[in-house]
C-alpha positions in Angstrom: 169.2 93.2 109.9 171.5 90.6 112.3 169.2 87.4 112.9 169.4 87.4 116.8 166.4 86.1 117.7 165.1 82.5 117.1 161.6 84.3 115.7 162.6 87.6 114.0 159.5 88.4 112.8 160.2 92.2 111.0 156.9 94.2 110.4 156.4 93.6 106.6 156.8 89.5 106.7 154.2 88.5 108.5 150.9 87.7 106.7 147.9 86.1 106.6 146.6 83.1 105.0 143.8 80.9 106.0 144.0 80.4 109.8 147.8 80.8 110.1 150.2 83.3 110.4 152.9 82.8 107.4 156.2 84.7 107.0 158.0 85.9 103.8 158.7 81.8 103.1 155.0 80.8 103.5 156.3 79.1 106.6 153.2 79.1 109.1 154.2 80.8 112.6 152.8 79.9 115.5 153.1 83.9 117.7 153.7 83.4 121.6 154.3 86.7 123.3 153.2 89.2 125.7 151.6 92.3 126.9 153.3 95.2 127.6 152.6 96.4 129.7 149.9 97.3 132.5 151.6 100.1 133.7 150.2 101.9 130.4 147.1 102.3 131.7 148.1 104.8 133.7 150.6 108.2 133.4 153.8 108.3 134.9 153.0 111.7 137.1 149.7 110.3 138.4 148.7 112.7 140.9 146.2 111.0 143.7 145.7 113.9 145.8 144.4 115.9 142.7 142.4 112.7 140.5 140.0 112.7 138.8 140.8 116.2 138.3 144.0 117.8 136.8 144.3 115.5 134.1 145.3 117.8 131.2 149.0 118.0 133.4 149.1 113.8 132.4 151.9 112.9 130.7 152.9 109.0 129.4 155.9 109.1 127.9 158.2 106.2 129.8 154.9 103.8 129.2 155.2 100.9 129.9 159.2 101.9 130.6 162.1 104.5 129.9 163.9 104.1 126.5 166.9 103.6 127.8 165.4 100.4 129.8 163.8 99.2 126.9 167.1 97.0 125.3 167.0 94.9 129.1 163.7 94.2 128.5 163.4 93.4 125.4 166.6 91.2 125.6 165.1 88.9 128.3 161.7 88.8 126.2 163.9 87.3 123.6 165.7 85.2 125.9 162.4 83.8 127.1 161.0 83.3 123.5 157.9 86.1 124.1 158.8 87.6 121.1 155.4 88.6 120.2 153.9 91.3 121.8 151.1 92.9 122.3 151.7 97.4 123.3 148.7 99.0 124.9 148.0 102.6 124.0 145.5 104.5 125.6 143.4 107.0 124.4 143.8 109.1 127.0 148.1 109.0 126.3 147.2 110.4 122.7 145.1 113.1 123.4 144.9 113.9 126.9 144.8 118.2 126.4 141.8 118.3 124.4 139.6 116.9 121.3 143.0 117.2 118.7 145.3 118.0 120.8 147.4 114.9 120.1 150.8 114.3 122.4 153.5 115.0 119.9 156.1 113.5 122.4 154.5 110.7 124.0 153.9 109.6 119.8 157.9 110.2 119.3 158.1 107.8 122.3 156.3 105.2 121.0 158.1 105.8 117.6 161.5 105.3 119.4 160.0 102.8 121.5 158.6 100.5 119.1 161.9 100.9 116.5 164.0 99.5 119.0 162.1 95.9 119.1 163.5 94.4 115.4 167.0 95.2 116.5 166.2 91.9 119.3 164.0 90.0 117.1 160.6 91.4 118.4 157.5 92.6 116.5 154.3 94.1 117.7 150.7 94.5 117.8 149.6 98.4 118.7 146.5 97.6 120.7 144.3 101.1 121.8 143.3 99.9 125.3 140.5 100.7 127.4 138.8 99.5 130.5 135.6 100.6 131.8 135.7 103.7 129.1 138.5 105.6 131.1 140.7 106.1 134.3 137.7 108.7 135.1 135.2 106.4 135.5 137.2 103.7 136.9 139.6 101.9 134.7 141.6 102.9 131.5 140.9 104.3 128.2 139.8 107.5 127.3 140.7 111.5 128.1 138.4 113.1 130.9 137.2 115.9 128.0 135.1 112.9 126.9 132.7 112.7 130.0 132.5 116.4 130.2 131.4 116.5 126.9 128.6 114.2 128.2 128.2 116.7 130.6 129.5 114.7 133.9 130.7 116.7 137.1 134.2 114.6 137.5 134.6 115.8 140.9 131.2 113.7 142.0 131.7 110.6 139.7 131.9 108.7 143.1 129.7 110.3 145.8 126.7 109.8 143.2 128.0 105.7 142.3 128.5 107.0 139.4 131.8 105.4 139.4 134.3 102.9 141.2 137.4 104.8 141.2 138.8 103.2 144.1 141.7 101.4 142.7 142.8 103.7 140.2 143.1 106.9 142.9 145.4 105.3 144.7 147.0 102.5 143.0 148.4 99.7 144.7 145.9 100.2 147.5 143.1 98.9 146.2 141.3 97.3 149.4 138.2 95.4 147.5 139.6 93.8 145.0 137.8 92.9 142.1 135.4 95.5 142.4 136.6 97.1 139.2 134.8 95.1 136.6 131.8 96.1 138.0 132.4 99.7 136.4 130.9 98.6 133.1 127.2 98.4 134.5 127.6 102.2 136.4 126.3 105.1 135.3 129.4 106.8 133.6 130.6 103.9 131.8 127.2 102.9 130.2 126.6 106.2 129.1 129.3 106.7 128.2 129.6 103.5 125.1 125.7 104.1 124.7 127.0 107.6 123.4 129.5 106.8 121.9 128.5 103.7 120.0 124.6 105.0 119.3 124.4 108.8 120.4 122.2 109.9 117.4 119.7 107.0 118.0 119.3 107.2 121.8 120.8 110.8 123.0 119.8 112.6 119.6 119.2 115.7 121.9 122.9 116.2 123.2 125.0 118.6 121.3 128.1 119.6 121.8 129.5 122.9 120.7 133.2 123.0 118.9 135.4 125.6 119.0 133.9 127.6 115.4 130.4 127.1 117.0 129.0 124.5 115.4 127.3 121.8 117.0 127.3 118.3 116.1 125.7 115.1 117.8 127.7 113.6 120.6 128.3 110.4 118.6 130.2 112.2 115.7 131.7 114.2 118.6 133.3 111.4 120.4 133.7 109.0 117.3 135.8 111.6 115.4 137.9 112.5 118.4 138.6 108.6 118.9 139.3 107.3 115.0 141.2 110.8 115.0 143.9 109.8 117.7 143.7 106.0 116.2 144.7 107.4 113.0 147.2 109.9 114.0 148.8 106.6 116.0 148.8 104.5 113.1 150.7 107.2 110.8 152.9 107.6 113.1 153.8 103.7 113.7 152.6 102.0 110.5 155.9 101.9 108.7 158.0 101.3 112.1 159.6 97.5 111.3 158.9 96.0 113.8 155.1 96.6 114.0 152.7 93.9 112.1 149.2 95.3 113.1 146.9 97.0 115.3 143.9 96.3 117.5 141.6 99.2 117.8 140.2 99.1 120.9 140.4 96.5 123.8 137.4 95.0 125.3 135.1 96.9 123.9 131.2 97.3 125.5 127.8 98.0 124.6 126.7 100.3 127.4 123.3 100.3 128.0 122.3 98.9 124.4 120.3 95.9 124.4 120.0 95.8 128.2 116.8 93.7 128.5 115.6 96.0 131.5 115.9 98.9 133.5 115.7 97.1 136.5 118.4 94.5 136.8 121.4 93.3 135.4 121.7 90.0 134.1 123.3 88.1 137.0 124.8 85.4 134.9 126.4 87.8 132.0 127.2 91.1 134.1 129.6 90.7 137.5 127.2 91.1 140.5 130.1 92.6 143.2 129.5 95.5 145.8 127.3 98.0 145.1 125.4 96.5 142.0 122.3 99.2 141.1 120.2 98.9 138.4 119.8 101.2 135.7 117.3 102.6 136.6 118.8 103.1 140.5 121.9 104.3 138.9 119.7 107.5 137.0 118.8 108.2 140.2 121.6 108.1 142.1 123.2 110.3 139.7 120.4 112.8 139.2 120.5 113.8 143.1 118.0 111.3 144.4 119.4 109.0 147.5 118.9 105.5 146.9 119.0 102.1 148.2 121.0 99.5 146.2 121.7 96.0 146.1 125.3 95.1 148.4 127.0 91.9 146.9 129.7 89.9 148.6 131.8 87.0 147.7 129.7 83.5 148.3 129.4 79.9 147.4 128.1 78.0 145.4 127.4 81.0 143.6 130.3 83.7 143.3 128.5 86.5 144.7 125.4 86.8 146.8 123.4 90.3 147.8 124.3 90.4 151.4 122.4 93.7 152.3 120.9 96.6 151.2 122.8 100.4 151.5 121.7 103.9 151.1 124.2 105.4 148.5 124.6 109.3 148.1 122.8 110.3 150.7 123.9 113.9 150.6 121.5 113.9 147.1 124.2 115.0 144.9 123.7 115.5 141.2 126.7 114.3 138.8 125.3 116.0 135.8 127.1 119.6 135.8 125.0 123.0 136.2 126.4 124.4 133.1 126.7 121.2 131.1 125.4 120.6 127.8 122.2 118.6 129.6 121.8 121.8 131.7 122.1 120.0 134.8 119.3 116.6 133.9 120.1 113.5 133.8 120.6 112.5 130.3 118.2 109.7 130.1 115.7 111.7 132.2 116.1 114.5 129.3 115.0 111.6 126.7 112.3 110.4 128.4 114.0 107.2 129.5 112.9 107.7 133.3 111.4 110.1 135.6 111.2 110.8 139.1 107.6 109.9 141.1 107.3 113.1 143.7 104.5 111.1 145.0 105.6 107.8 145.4 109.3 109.6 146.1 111.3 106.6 143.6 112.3 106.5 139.8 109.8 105.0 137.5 110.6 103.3 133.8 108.7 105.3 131.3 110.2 103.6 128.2 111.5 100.1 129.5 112.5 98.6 125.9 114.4 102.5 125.1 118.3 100.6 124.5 116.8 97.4 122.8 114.5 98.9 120.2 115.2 102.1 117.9 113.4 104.7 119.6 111.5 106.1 116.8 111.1 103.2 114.5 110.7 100.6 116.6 113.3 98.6 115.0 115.0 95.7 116.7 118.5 97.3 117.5 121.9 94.3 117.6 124.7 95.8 118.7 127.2 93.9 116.7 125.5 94.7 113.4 124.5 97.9 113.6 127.6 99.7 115.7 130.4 97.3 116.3 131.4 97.3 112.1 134.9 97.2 111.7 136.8 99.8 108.7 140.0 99.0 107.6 141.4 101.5 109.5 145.0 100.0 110.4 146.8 101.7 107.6 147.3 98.4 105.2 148.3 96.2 108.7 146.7 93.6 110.5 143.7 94.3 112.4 143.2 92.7 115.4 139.5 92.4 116.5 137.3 91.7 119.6 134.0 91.2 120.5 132.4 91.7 124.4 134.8 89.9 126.9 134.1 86.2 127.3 131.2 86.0 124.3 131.8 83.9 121.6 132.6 85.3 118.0 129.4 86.8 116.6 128.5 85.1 113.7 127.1 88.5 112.4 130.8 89.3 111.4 130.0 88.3 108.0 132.8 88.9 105.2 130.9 92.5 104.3 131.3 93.8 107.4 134.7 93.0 108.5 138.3 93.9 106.7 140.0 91.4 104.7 143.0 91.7 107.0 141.2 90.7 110.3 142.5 88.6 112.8 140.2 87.8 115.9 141.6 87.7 119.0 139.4 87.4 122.3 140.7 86.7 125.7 140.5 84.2 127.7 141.0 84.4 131.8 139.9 81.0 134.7 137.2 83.3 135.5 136.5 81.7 138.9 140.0 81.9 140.0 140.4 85.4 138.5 137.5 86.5 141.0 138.3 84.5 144.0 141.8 84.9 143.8 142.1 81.1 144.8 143.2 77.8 143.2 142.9 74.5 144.8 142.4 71.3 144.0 138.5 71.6 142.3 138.6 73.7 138.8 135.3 75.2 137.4 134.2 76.2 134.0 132.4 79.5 134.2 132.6 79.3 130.4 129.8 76.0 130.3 128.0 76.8 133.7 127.4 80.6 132.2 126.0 78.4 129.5 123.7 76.6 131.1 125.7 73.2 131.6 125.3 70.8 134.3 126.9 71.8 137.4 128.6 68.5 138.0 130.2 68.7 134.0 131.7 71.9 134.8 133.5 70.4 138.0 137.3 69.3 137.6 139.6 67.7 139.6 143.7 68.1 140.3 145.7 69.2 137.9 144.8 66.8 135.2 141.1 68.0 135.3 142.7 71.6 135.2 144.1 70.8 132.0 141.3 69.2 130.5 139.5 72.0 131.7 141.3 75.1 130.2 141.8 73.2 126.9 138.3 72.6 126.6 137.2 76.1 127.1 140.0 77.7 124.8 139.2 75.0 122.1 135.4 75.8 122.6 136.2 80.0 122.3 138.5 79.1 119.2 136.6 76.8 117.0 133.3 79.1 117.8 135.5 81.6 116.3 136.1 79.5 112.8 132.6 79.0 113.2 131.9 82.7 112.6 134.6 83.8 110.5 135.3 80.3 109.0 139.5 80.1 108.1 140.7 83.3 110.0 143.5 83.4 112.1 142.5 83.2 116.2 145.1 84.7 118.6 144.2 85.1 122.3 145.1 88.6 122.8 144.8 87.8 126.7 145.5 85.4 129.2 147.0 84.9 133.0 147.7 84.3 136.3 147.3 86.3 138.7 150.3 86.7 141.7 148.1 87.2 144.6 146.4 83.6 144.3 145.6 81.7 147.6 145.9 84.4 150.2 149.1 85.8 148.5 150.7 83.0 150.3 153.6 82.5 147.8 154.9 86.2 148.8 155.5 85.1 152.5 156.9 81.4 151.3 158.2 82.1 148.5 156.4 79.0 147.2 154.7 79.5 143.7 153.8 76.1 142.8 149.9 76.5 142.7 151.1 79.4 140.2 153.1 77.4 137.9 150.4 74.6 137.9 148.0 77.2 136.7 150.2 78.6 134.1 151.7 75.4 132.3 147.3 74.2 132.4 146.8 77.2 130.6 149.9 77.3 128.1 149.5 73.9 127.8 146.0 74.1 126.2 146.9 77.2 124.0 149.7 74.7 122.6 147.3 72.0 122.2 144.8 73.8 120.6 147.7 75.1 118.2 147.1 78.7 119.5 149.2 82.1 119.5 149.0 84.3 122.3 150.2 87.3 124.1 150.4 86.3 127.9 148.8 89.1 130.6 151.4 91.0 131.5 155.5 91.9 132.0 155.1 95.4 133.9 158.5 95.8 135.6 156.8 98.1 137.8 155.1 95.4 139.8 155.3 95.0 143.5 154.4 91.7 145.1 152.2 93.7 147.4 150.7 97.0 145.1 150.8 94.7 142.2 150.6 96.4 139.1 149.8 99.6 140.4 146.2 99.6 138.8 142.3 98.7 140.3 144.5 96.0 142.6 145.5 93.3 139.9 148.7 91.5 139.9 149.7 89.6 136.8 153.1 90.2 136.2 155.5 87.6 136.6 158.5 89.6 136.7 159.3 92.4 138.9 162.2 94.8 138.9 161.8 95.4 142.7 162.9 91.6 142.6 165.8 91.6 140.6 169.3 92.9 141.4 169.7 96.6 139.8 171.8 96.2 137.1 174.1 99.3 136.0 174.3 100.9 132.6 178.2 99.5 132.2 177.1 96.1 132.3 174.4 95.7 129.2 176.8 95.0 126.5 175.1 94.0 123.2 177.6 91.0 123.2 177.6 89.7 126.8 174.9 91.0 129.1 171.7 91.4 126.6 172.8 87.5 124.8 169.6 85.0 125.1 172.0 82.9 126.9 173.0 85.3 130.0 171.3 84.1 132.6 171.0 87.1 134.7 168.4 88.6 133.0 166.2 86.0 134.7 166.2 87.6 138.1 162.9 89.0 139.3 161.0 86.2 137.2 158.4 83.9 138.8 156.8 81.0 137.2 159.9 80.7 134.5 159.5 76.6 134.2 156.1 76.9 133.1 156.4 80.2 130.8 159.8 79.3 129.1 158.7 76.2 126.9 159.9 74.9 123.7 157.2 75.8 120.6 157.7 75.4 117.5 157.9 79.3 116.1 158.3 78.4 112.4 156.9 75.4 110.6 157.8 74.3 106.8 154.4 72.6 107.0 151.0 72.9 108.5 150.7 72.3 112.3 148.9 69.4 113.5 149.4 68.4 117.7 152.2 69.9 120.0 152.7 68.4 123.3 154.4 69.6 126.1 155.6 67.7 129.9 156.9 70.6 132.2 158.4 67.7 134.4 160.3 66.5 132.0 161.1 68.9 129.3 159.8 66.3 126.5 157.9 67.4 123.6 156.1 66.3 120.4 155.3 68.1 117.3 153.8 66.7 114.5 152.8 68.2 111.1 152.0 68.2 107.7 153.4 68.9 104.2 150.6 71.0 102.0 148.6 68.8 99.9 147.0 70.8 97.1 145.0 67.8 96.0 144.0 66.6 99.3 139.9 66.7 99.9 138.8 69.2 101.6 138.6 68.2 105.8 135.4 66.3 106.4 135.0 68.5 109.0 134.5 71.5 106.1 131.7 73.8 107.4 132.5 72.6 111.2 135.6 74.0 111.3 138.1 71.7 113.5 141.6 72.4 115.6 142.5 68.4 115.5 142.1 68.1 111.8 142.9 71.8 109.9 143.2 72.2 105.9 146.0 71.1 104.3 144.5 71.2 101.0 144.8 75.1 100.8 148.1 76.8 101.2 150.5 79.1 100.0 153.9 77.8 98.4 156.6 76.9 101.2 159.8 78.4 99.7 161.8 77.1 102.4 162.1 73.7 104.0 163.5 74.2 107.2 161.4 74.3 110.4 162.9 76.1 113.3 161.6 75.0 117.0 162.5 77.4 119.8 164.3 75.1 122.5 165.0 77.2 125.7 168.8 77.0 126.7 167.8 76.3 129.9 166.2 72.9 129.6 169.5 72.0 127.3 172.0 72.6 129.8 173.8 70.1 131.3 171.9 67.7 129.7 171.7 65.7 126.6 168.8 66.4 123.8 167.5 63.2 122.4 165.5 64.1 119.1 163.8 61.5 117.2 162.1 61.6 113.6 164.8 63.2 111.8 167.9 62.3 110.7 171.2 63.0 112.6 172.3 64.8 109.3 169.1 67.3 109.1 169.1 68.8 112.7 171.1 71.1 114.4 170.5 73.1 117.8 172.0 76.5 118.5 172.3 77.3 121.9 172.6 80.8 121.3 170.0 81.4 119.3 168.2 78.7 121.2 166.6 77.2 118.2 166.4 74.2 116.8 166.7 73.8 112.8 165.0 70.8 111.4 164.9 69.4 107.5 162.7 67.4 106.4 163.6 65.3 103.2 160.6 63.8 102.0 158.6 66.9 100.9 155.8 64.6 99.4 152.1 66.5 99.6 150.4 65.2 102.1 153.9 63.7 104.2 152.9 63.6 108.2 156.3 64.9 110.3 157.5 64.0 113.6 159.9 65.8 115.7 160.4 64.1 119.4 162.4 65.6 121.7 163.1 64.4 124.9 166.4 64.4 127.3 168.9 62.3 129.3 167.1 63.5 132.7 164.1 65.3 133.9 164.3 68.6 134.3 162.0 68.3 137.3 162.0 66.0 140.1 158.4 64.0 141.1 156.9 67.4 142.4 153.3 69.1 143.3 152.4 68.7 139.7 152.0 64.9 140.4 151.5 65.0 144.2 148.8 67.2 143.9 146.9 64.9 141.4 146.6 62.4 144.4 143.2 63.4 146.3 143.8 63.2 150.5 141.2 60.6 151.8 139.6 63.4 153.2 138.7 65.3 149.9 136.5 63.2 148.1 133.6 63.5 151.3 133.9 67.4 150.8 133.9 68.0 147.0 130.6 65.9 147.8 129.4 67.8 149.8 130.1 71.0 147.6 129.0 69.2 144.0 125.8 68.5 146.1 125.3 72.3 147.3 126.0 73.4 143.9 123.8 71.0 142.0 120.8 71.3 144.9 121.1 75.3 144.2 121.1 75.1 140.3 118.3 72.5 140.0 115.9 74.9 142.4 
């Protein structure tokens, strides 16, 4: 195979040793990539007039983009160094017809797909994506067949709340946005994991009847169906080059297990936004009964408040199907979990404690131990593992009950600019406040204290993680910025600066904390305005409808595709905070990388293995600053290659410092630069400085913006006041 890409990373040399990545070489890689793509989540004849019904017409073969597309795309990945990436895969793609009915061409597309990505230097991780259980009950994931197996009427998923489905009906037109999320505390979606994770424990009395008349519980119904398509997928992929591992399944949930009680959410764990109902409201509402429910807007200090109260399906429709396999009940009702007062005309609780404690033993039930236990079901690969979005890593993920092969990899989002679509010149870390922090030591200011911010929270989320699993490799599966910040003011102006400060914070505190990731999202189907066509987000930072249509005679392997042509850069945003040098293969042990957008300077420092070396005082507290050196595999090759973009070396001259004139050379067109290292003594610190003649950025916002107008100070008073006054009630 041509080397063409400054990290060719093939599907068989990648593997795993302590916390680090390490190639056929023992070198110790340092993956920075992407998602591809959002679009996935939903197929490529959508039909909104007919959803939720009609879905076993779905087809996603083109996801995330035609074949013969694919060489464009992956060329300017390349160009940009995102040469790790992360493909999403949903359920519903593989098996959309019927329980094994598997898609014998959308799996041939993927095949073709995914083959094409070590020709430009790419690999892969195969992630099976979900959202909210499924597009039928308001996000991403699984077929429809699964909630009629439940015995759901699809047709009144959102008359009864049952379901948001708002902004995956008609996409690009969500009008609420950020209501999505939400989706994990209604009625489909909860019952949906609680079946699926603990069926035979809390819905022992649902069967479902297969085709040679047997019945089985609805667990092993929808937990063979699911490891069925996951291993038809990884059969199908596992010896395709280019593809290292697979994640099997995104952002997974609990459902209704160990929800504390029936009537209310925790406000502080579970987003509050819209129509929020209980449990206990939302067995109601979908057994027929009209209900009043809890109707939260955005607010301050808080991020949501309950501005009123609505009455919510007031027709009194039932979700639960006539001939289902619940005959029509409500599920929970069936089990005794609830029942409906005719006297005092409302739900009552008849077994509050029902999803924390096993219903006939009385057993204290933890979702991480006794469901969430991982197989090594990835076909010899990688496995990529999550837990609940933004916990920690549970330290119940002992050695016995996780594969050898694991690597975790949690996301990581600015949570309060993720829901308030807003960035300004206060940051605020939902990770500590959700913690019970001070209010004022979760307040930041400008962009230095949005640095200091992010890299605190991803160092927090990735030492908890060696914590837990002690030397495991961490990768942040997800991370990014979302395009409609601030009123969607840069579409008008043009003017993405608030953007770019928000990116190069959060790249610059993955590269600080010494921290592979796949970056949220390259969908060339985004649209400044629709977004990415899914529940109203809008991550991508490129967009084809932005760049100039190129024709089928111009992408010659030699000219047109080259990680130098500069062309393929059109329809990119936010390209001088993404595009960074990183150093992609190190003969050594990474210890600090630092980054200056504004000037294009960077400094990398690391190690030489040092067998004998003590073990890090910080053994048993596992530490970023200060990783093992004293425990790694043989280096077989010496040279360290650093990925220096082309376009911070044009037209200018690249100083580097700590190596000799004789032991570095810089390819443009590979953009990489090769370093050597004589001194090879155990233990040996490195330095590589690189910095250059002129700055690639003038004094811009990223300084400006760090000076606070006189006015400022008086109101973030003000607000630290409002805050701390409503915390300390």
């Amino acid at each position: 195979m041509p080397i063409i890409g400054h990290l060719q990373l093939p599907g068989n040399s990648l593997s795993l040793h302590g916390r680090h990545f390490v190639d056929s070489f023992g070198r110790v890689c340092l993956p920075r990539g992407v998602n591809i793509s959002g679009s996935s989540k939903m197929p490529i004849n959508h039909n909104a007039s007919k959803f939720p019904l009609g879905h076993e017409e779905v087809t996603f073969v083109g996801r995330p983009f035609a074949l013969e597309d694919a060489p464009e795309h992956f060329a300017r990945l390349r160009r940009w160094g995102l040469t790790f990436t992360r493909v999403l895969v949903t359920w519903e793609a593989l098996e959309h017809d019927g329980p094994g009915l598997h898609d014998q061409a959308y799996l041939e597309y993927l095949f073709q797909f995914l083959s094409l990505m070590s020709q430009f230097g790419l690999c892969a991780i195969v992630s099976m994506h979900q959202d909210v259980w499924s597009r039928y009950s308001g996000g991403s994931g699984a077929p429809a067949w699964t909630l009629e197996a439940v015995g759901f009427d699809l047709s009144k998923l959102e008359e009864t709340g049952a379901a948001y489905l708002g902004g995956v009906k008609v996409p690009g037109e969500e009008r609420e946005r950020g209501v999505w999320p939400t989706g994990y505390q209604k009625l489909a979606s909860s019952t949906m994991w609680t079946c699926f994770w603990a069926g035979d424990i809390f819905a022992p009395k649902l069967r479902v009847q297969l085709k040679n008349g047997e019945q089985v519980g609805i667990q092993a119904f929808l937990q063979k169906a699911f490891l069925g398509s996951f291993d038809v997928l990884v059969r199908k992929l596992r010896d395709v080059d280019a593809v290292i591992g697979f994640e099997i399944m995104n952002e997974p949930h609990q459902g209704y297990i160990n929800l504390p009680s029936l009537h209310s959410f925790d406000y502080h764990t579970e987003l509050h936004f819209h129509d929020a109902p209980s449990a206990l409201q939302s067995f109601a509402l979908g057994a027929g009964h009209p209900t009043s429910v809890a109707h939260y807007t955005r607010s301050w200090p808080l991020p949501t408040r309950c501005s009123h109260y609505i009455l919510r399906n007031a027709a009194g429709t039932s979700v639960w199907r006539p001939g289902g396999p619940t005959g029509g009940r409500c599920i929970w009702e069936m089990h005794g979990v609830w029942g409906w007062d005719v006297k005092k005309k409302g739900p009552i609780v008849l077994r509050e404690h029902y999803f924390n404690k096993h219903p006939d033993s009385g057993k204290e039930i933890d979702w991480y131990i006794d469901f969430w236990v991982h197989q090594n079901t990835s076909g010899g690969k990688i496995l990529f593992v999550e837990g609940i979005p933004n916990e920690f890593c549970p330290p119940s993920w002992t050695p016995e009950r996780r594969p050898k092969n694991l690597v975790f990899a949690p996301h990581w989002y600015d949570l309060h600019t993720l829901f308030g679509k807003a960035l300004g010149r206060v940051s605020f870390s939902v990770q500590a406040l959700s913690r019970g922090a001070f209010p004022l030591s979760a307040l930041y200011w400008g962009v230095r204290g949005l640095r200091k911010n992010y890299e605190l929270q991803i160092r927090t989320l990735v030492e908890a993680g060696y914590q837990s699993l002690g030397e495991v490799p961490v990768i942040i599966g997800e991370c990014g910025v979302p395009m409609d910040l601030n009123k969607e003011d840069a579409f008008r102006t043009g003017d993405f600066s608030w953007h770019e400060r928000m990116m190069d914070a959060m790249i610059r505190a993955l590269e600080r904390n010494l921290i592979g990731f796949t970056l949220w999202t390259y969908n060339p189907e985004n649209h400044d305005i629709s977004g990415d066509f899914w529940n109203g987000e809008n991550f991508s930072w490129f967009s084809q409808s932005r760049a100039r249509r190129r024709q089928s005679s111009d992408l010659t392997p030699n000219v047109s595709l080259a990680q130098t042509e500069v062309s393929l850069d059109e329809g990119a945003r936010l390209l001088s905070a993404v595009v960074r040098p990183y150093p992609a293969k190190v003969a050594g042990i990474p210890l600090s990388f630092d980054y200056e957008t504004r000037t294009g300077c960077f400094k990398f420092r690391y190690a030489t293995p040092n067998p004998s070396a003590p073990p890090s005082r910080t053994e048993g507290m596992p530490s970023i600053s200060e990783p093992p050196i004293h425990s790694h595999c043989e280096i077989r090759c010496r040279e360290t290659e650093i990925f220096v973009p082309s376009s911070l070396t044009r037209g200018r001259r690249m100083i580097i410092e700590g190596v000799d004139l004789k032991n570095y050379k810089y390819d443009e067109g590979r953009q990489t630069l090769f370093v050597l290292h004589d001194d090879s003594t155990p233990g040996r610190i490195h330095t590589v400085h690189v910095s250059f003649d002129s700055p690639v950025q003038a004094a811009s916002a990223f300084s400006i913006s760090t000076v606070l107008l006189g006015y400022v100070p008086a109101l973030i008073a003000l607000l630290v006041a409002a805050v701390t006054y409503h915390f300390l009630l």
